[in-house]
N, C-alpha and C positions, 0 to 999 in steps of 0.2 A: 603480495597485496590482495590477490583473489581469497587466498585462503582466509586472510584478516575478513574482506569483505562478507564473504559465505559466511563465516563465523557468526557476527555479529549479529546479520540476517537472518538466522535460524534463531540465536538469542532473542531479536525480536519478536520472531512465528510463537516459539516458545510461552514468551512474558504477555505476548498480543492475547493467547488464547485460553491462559486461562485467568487473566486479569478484569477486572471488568471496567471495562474501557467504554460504557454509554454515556448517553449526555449530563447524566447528573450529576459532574466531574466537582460539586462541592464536596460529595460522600469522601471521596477518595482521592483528593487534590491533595495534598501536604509537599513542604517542603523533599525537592529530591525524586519526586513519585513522576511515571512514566508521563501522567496526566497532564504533567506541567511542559511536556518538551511535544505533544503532540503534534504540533502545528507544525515542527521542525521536522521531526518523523516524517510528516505526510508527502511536505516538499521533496524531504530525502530521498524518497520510495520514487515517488515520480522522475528524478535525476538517474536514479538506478535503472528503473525502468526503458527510458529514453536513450542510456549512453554503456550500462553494463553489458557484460556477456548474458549467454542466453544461461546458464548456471546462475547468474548472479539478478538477471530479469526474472527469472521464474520462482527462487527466494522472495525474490521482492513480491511479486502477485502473491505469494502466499502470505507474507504478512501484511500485505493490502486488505486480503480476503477477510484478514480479521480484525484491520484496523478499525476498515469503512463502516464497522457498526455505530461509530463518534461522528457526529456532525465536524467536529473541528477539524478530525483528521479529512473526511471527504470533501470540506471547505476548503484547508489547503492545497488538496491534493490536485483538485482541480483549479484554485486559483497559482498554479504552478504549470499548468499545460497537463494536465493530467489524461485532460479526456482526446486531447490531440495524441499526447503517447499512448495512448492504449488501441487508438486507431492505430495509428502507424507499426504498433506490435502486430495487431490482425492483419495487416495489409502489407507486411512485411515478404518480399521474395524469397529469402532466405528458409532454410530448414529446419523447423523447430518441434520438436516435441508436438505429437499433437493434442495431449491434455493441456499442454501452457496454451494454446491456441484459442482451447473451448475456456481456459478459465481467467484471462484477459477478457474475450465474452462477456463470459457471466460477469465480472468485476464490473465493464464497461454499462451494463446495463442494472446494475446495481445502484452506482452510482448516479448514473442518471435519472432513474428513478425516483432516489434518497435526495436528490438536488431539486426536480419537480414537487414532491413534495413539501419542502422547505418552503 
């Protein structure tokens, strides 16, 4: 199941980045189109985040990094516990990577920022 998971995740990183995924989700909304499942996406990321491995947490930050440019997805992501998992990823005892570390970070105040401004 990790391998399904990793898979799919990088699928996402992949379609995240060079999709364009901003807010003016009329241009590029059509039946079937990633645009339409964003919401779902964003909660998924923060599930992953919160309960996956540290392989399958740091996939996810990465196609976080390129979600969070869509208000929808940063809406979900945070009205999912987004910004409490992204603490708890930094505050985490455990041994991780230390670029996952800086870029939960940066994610975190991305976010926060992109939410201030709203």
């Amino acid at each position: 199941m990790e391998e399904l998971l990793l898979a799919i995740l990088g699928a996402l990183h992949n379609l995240s980045f060079y999709q364009d995924i901003s807010d003016d989700t009329n241009l590029n909304n059509h039946p079937g189109s990633m645009i339409e499942r964003l919401s779902d996406i964003g909660s998924a990321l923060c599930t992953t985040l919160s309960n996956g491995s540290v392989l399958a947490r740091t996939e996810a930050a990465r196609v976080l990094g390129n979600m969070t440019r869509s208000s929808i997805v940063r809406q979900s992501f945070c009205c999912a516990g987004g910004l409490k998992v992204l603490v708890k990823c930094l505050e985490t005892g455990k041994i991780f990577v230390l670029f996952y570390k800086y870029y939960v970070f940066y994610l975190f105040h991305f976010c926060l920022i992109k939410i201030i401004l709203n």
